[in-house]
C-alpha positions in Angstrom: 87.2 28.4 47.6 86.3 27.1 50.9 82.9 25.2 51.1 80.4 26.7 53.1 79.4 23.8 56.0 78.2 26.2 58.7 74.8 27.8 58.4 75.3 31.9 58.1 73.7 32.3 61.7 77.1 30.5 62.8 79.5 31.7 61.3 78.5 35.2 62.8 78.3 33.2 66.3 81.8 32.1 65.6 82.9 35.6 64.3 81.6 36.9 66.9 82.8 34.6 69.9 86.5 35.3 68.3 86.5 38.7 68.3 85.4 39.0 71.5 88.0 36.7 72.5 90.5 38.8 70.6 89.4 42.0 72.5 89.7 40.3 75.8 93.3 39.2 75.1 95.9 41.9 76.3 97.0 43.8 73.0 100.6 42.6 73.1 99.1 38.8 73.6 96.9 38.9 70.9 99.0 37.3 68.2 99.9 34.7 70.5 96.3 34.0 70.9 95.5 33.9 67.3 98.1 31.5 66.6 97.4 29.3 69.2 93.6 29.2 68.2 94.4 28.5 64.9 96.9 25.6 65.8 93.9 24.4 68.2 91.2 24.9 65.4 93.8 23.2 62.9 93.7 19.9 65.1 90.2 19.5 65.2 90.6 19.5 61.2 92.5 16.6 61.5 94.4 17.4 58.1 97.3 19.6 57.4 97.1 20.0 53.4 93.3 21.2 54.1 94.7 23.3 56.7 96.9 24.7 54.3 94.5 25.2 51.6 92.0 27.3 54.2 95.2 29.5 54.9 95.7 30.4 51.4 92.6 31.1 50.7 92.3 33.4 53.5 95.7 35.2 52.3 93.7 35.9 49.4 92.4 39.8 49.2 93.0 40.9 52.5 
């Protein structure tokens, strides 16, 4: 499980800013956009076995 270190009222901000970002992208462009977010996002982490500990959770019950 992931802790929970944003309030609620941000993590709908940050759902929110990302999907519209994810609409604005052409269609064809958008996996390139994910990835690239995520590699961004992953840097600001600062750590790549918490990194990959966030990805597995969120392979969990898609």
């Amino acid at each position: 499980m992931i802790p929970k270190v944003m309030t609620t009222a941000d993590i709908e901000k940050a759902f929110d800013l990302i999907a519209e970002h994810v609409d604005s992208v052409e269609e064809g462009k958008r996996m390139l956009f994910l990835a690239k977010a995520c590699l961004c996002l992953a840097n600001l982490v600062g750590n790549a076995d918490r990194v990959r500990d966030v990805l597995d959770a969120c392979a969990q019950d898609l």
